[in-house]
GUFI-877568 format. One record per atom (N, C-alpha, C): residue number from 0; residue in one letter; atom name; x, y, z. Coordinates in steps of 0.05 Angstrom, whole numbers, plus 5000, padded with zeros to 4 digits. Atoms other than C-alpha are relative to their C-alpha. Layout:
BEGIN
    n  res  atom     X     Y     Z
  NUM    A    CA     X     Y     Z
...
REM end
This chain:
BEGIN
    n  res  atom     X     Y     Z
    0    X     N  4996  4980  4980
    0    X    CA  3651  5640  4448
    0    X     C  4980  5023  4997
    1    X     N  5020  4983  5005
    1    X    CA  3605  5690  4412
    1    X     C  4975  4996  5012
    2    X     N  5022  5002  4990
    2    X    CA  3544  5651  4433
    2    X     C  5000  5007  5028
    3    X     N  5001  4993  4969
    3    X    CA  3562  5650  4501
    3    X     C  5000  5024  5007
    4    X     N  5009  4971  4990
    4    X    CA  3570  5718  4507
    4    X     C  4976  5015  5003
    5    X     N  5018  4992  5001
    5    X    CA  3511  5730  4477
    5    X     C  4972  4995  5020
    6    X     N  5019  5007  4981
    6    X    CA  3467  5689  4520
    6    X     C  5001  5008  5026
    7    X     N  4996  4985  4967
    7    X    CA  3503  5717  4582
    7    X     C  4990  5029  4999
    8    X     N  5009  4976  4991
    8    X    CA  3485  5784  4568
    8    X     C  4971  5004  4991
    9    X     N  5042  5002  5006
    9    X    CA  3406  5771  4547
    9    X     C  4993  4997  5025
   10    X     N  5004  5009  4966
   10    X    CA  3418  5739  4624
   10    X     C  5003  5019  5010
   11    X     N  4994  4971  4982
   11    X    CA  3443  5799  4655
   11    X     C  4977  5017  4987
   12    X     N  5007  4973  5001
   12    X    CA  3405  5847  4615
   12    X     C  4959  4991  5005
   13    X     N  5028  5002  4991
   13    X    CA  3329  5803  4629
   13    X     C  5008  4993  5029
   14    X     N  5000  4992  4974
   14    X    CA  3357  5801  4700
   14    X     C  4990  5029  5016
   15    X     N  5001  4973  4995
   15    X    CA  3360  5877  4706
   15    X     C  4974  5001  4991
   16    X     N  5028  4993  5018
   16    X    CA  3290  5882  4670
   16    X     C  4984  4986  5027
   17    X     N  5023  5020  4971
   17    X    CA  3258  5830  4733
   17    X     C  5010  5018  5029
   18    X     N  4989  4983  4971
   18    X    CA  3292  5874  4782
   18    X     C  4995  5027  4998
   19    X     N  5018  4969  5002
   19    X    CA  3265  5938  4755
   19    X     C  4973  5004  4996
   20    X     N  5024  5007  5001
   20    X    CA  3202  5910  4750
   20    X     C  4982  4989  5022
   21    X     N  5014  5008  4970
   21    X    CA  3198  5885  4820
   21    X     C  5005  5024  5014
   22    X     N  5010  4975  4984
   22    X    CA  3218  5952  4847
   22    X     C  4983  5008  4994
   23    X     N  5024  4978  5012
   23    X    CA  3168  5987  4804
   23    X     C  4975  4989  5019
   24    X     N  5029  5026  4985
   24    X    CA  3114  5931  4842
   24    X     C  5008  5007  5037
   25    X     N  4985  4996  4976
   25    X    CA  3154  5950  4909
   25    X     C  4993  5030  5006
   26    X     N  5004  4966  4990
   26    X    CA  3144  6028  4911
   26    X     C  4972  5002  4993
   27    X     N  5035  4993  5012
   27    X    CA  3069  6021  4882
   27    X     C  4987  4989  5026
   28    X     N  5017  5012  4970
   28    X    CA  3057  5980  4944
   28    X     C  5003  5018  5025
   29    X     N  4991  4975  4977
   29    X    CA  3098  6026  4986
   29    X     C  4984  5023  5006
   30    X     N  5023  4976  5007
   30    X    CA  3051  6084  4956
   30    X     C  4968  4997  5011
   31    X     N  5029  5006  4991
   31    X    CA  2986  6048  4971
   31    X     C  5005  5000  5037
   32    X     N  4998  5006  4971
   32    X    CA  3011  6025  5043
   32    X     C  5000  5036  5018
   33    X     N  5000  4973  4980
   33    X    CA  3031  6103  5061
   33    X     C  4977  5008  4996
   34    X     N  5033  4981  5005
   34    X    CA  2959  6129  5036
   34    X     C  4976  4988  5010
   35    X     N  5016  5015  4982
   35    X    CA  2929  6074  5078
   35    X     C  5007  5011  5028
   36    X     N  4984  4989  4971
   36    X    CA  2972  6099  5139
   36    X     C  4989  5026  5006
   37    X     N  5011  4976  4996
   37    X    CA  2947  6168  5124
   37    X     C  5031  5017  5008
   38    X     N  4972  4991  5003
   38    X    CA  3027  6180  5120
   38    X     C  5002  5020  4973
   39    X     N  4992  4983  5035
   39    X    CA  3045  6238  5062
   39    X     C  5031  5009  5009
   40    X     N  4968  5002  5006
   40    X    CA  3119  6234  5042
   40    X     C  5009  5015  4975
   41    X     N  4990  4982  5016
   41    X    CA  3155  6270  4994
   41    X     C  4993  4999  4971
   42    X     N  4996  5012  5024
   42    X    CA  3147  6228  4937
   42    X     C  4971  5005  4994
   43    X     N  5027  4996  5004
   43    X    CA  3069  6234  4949
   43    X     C  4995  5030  4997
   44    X     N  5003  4977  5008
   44    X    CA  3072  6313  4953
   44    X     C  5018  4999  4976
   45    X     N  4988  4999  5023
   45    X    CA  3112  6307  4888
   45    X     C  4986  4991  4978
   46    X     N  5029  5013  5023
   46    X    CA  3051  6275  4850
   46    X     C  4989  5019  4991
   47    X     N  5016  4993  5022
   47    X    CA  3020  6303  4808
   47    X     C  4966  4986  4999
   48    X     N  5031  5004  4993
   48    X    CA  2960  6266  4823
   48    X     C  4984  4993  5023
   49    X     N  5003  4996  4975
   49    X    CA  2961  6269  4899
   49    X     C  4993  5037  4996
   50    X     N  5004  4969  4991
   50    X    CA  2968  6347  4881
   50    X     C  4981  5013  4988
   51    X     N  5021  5005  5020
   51    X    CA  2912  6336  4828
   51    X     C  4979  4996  5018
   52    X     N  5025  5010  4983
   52    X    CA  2862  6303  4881
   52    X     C  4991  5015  5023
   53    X     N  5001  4974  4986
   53    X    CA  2885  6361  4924
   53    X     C  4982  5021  5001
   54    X     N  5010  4975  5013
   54    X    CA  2858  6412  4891
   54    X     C  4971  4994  4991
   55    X     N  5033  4998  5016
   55    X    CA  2793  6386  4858
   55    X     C  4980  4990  5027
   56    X     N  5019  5004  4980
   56    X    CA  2769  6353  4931
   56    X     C  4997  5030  5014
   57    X     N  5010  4967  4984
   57    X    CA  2778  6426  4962
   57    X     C  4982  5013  4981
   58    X     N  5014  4982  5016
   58    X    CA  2744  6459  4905
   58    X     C  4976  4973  5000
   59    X     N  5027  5012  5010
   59    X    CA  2686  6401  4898
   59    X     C  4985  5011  5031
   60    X     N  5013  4990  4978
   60    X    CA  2677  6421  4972
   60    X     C  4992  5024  5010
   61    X     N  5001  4969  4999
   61    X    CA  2683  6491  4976
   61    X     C  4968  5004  4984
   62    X     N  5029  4997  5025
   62    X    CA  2623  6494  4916
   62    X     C  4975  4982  5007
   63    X     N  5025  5016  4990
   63    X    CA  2578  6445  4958
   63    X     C  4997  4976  4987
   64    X     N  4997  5023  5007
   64    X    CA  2584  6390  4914
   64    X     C  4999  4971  5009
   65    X     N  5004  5032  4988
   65    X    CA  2569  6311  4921
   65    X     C  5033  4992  5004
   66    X     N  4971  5015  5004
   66    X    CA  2637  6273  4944
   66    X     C  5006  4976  4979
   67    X     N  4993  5010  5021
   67    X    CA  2654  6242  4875
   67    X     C  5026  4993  4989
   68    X     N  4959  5000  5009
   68    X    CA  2725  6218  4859
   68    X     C  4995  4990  4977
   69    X     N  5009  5005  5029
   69    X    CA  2731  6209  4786
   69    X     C  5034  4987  4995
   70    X     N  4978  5005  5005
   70    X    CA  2798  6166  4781
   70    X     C  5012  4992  4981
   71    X     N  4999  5011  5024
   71    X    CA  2792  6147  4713
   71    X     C  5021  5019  4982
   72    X     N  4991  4983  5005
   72    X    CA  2826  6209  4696
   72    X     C  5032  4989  5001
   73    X     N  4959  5012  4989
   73    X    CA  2904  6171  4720
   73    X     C  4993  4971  4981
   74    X     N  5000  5022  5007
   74    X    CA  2924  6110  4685
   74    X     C  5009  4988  5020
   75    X     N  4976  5019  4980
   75    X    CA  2971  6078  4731
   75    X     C  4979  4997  5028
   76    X     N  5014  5002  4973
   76    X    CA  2934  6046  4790
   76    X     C  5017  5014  5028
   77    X     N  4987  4991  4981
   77    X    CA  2993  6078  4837
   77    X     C  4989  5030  5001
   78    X     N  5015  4959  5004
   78    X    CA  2964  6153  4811
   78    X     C  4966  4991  5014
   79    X     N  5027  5004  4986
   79    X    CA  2893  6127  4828
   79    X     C  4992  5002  5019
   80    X     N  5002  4985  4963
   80    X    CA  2904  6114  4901
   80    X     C  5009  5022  5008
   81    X     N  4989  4980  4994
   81    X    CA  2943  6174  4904
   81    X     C  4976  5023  5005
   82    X     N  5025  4976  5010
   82    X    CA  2890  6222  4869
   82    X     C  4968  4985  5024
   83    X     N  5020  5008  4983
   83    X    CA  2833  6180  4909
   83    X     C  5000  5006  5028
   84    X     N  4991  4997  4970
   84    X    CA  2867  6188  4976
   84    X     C  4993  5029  5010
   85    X     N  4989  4971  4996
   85    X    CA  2886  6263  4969
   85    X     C  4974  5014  4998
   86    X     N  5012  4987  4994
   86    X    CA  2820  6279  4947
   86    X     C  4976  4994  5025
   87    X     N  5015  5002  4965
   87    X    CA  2782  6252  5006
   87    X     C  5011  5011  5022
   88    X     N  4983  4978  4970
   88    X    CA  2830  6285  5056
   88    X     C  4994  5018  4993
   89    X     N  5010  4971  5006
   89    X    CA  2816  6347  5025
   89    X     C  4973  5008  4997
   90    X     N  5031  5004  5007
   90    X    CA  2739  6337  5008
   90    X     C  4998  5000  5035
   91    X     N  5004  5004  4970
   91    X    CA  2735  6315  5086
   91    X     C  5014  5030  5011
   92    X     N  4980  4977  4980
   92    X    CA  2788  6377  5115
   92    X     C  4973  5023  4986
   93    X     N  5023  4983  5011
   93    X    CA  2735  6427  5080
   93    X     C  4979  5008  5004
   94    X     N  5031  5005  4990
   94    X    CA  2668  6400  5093
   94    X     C  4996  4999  5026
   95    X     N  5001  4999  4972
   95    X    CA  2685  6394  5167
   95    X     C  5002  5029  5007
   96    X     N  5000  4973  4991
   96    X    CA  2704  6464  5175
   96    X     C  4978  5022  4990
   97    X     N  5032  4994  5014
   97    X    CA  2644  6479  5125
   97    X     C  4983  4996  5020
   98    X     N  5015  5003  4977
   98    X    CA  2601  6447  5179
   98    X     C  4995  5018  5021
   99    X     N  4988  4983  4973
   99    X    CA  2640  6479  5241
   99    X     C  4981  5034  4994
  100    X     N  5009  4966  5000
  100    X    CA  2620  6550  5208
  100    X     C  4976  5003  5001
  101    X     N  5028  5001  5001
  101    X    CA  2552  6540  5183
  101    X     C  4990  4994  5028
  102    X     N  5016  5004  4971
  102    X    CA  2533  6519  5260
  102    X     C  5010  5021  5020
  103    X     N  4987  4983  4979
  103    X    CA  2577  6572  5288
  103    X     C  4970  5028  4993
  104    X     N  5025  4956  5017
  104    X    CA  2529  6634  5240
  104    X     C  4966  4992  5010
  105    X     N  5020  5001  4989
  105    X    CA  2474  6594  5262
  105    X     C  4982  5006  5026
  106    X     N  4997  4988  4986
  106    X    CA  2481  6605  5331
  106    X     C  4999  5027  5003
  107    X     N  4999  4975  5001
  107    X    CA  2496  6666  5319
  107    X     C  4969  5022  4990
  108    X     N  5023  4989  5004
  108    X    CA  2429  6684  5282
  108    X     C  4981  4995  5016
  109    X     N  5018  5011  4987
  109    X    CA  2391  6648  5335
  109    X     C  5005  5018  5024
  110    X     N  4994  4979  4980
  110    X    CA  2422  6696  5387
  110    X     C  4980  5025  4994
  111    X     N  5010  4974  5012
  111    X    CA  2407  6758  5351
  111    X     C  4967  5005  4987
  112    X     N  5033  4994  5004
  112    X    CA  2338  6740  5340
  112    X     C  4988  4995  5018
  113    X     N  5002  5003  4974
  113    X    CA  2326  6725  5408
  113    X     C  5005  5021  5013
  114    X     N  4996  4972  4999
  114    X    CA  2361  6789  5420
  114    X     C  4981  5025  4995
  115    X     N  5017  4975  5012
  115    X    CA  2313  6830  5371
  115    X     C  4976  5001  5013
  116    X     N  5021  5011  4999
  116    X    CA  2249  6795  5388
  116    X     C  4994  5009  5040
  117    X     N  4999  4992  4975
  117    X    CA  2269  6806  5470
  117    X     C  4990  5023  5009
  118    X     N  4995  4987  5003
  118    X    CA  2283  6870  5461
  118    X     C  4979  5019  5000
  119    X     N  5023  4986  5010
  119    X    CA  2220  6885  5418
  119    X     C  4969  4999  5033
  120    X     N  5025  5004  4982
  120    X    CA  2168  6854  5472
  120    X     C  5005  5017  5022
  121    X     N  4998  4982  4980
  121    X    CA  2206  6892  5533
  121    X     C  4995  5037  4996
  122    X     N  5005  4980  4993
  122    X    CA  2200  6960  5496
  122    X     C  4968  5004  5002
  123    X     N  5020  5009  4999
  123    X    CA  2127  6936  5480
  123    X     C  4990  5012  5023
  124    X     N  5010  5002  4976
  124    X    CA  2113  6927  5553
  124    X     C  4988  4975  5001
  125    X     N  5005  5024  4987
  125    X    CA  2096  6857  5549
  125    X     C  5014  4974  5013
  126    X     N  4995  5016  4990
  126    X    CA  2106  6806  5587
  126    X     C  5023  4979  4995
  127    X     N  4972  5019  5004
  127    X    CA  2180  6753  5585
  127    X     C  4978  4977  4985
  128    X     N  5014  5030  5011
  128    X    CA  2153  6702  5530
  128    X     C  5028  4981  4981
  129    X     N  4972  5008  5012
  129    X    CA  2216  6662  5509
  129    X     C  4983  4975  4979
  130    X     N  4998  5015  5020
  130    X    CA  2194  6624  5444
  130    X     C  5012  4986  4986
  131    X     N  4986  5012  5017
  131    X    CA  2239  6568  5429
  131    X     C  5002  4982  4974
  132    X     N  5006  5013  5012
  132    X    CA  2205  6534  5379
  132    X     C  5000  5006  4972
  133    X     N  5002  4992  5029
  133    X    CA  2221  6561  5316
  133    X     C  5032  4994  4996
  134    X     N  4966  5005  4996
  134    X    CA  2302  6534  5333
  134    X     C  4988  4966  5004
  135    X     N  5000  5032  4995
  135    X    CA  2304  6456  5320
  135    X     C  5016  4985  5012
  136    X     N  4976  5005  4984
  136    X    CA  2375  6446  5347
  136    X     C  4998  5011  5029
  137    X     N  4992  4992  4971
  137    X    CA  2385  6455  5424
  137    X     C  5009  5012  5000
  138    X     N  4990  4966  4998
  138    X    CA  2439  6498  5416
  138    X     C  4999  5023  4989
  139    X     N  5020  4978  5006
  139    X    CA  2398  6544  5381
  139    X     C  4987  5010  5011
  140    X     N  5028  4984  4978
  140    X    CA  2341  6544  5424
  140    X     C  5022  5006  5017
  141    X     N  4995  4987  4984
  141    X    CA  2391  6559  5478
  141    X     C  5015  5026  5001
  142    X     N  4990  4976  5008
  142    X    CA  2422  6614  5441
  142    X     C  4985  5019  5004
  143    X     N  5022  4987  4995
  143    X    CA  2360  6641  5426
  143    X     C  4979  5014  5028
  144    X     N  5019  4994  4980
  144    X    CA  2331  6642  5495
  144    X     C  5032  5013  5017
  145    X     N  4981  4988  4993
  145    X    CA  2401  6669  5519
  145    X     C  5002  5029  4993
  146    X     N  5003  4960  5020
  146    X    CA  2394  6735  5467
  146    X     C  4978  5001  5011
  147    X     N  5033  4987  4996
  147    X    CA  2316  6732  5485
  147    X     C  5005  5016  5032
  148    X     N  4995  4997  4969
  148    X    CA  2339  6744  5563
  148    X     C  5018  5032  4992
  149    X     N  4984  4979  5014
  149    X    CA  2389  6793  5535
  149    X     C  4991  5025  4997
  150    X     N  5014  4966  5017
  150    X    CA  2353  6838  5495
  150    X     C  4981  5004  5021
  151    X     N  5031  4990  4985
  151    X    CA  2287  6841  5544
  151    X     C  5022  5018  5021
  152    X     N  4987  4983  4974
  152    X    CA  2339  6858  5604
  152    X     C  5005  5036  4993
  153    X     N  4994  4971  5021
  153    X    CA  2363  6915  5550
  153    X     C  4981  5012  4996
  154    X     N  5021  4994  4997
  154    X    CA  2300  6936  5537
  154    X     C  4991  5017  5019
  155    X     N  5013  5005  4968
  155    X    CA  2276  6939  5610
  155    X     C  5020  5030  5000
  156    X     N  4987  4977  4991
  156    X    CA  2332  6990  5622
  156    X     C  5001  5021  4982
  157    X     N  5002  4983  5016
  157    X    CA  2329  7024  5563
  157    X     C  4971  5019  5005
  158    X     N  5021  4990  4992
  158    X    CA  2259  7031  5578
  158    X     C  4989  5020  5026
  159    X     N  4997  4991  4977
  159    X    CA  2268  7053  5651
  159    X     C  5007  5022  5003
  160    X     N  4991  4978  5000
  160    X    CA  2311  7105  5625
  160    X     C  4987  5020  4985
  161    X     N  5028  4974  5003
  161    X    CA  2255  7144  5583
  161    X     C  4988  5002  5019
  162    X     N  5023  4985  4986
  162    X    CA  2210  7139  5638
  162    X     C  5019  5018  5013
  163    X     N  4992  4984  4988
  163    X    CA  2257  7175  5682
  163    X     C  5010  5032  4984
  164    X     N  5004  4980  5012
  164    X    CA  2269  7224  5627
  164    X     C  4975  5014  4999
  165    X     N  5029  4977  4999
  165    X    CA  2197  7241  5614
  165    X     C  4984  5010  5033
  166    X     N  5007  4989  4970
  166    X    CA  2184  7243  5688
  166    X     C  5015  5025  5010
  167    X     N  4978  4972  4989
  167    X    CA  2243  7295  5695
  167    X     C  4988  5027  4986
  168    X     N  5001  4979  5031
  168    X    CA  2216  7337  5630
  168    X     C  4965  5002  5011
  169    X     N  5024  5002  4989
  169    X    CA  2144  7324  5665
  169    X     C  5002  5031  5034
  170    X     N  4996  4973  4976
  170    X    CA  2172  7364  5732
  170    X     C  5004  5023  5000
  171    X     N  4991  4972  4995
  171    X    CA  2201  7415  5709
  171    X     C  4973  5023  4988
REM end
């Protein structure tokens, strides 16, 4: 009767061992499948190496950095995809809005030197020469020749308005 017991519960207890070893194989798949989906669930903000891949893809991006995932850092292939996933969402969410800005300031300088440059030739007195060729992007040059229009008009009136000063200061 001893044996039998014994062998029944080696049965039960390497049963429980194949059944905690197929969930473990069951949620690792589950884990890969949501970070294919581009799904983040509780269990993935609860990582430690989703919140790991977080952090070093925003900071590799922020600092200009090459996109490098270094996954060697996790043992468990379930932390790997995690940390791999998280930091490409974040490396990508970064660099895009990195982009967005750098072309917004560019614009922006291409205005304002279009602006200065306008500005300069109308108090000058010469002639509307819109120079787009120092802007390689289109919407540069059309910034540029937008401020160049700009500033000359500014100019023009600014200019208009000394002469009518020294003509007044001339009469009297």
């Amino acid at each position: 009767m001893k044996r039998y017991s014994v062998w029944v519960s080696a049965l039960v207890i390497g049963a429980a061992a194949v059944g905690i070893a197929n969930e473990g194989v069951v949620m690792a798949n589950q884990n890969k499948a949501g970070v294919v989906a581009g799904v983040v669930n509780e269990q993935q903000l609860s990582s430690a190496a989703y919140r790991d891949g977080l952090y070093l893809g925003k900071r590799a991006a922020e600092r200009g950095d090459s996109n490098h995932v270094a996954t060697g850092r996790w043992a468990r292939e379930s932390d790997r995809v995690l940390f791999a996933s998280a930091y490409e969402q974040a490396f990508r969410e970064v660099a895009a809005r990195n982009q967005n800005v750098d072309a917004e300031k560019a614009n922006v300088a291409a205005y304002r030197d279009g602006l200065y440059l306008g500005k300069l030739d109308s108090e000058r007195g010469d002639d509307p020469h819109v120079a787009v060729g120092r802007w390689s992007n289109a919407s540069h040059r059309a910034a540029f020749a937008e401020g160049y229009s700009d500033g000359y008009q500014g100019g023009d009136t600014a200019r208009a308005a000394q002469n009518k000063l020294r003509l007044a200061q001339n009469i009297r």
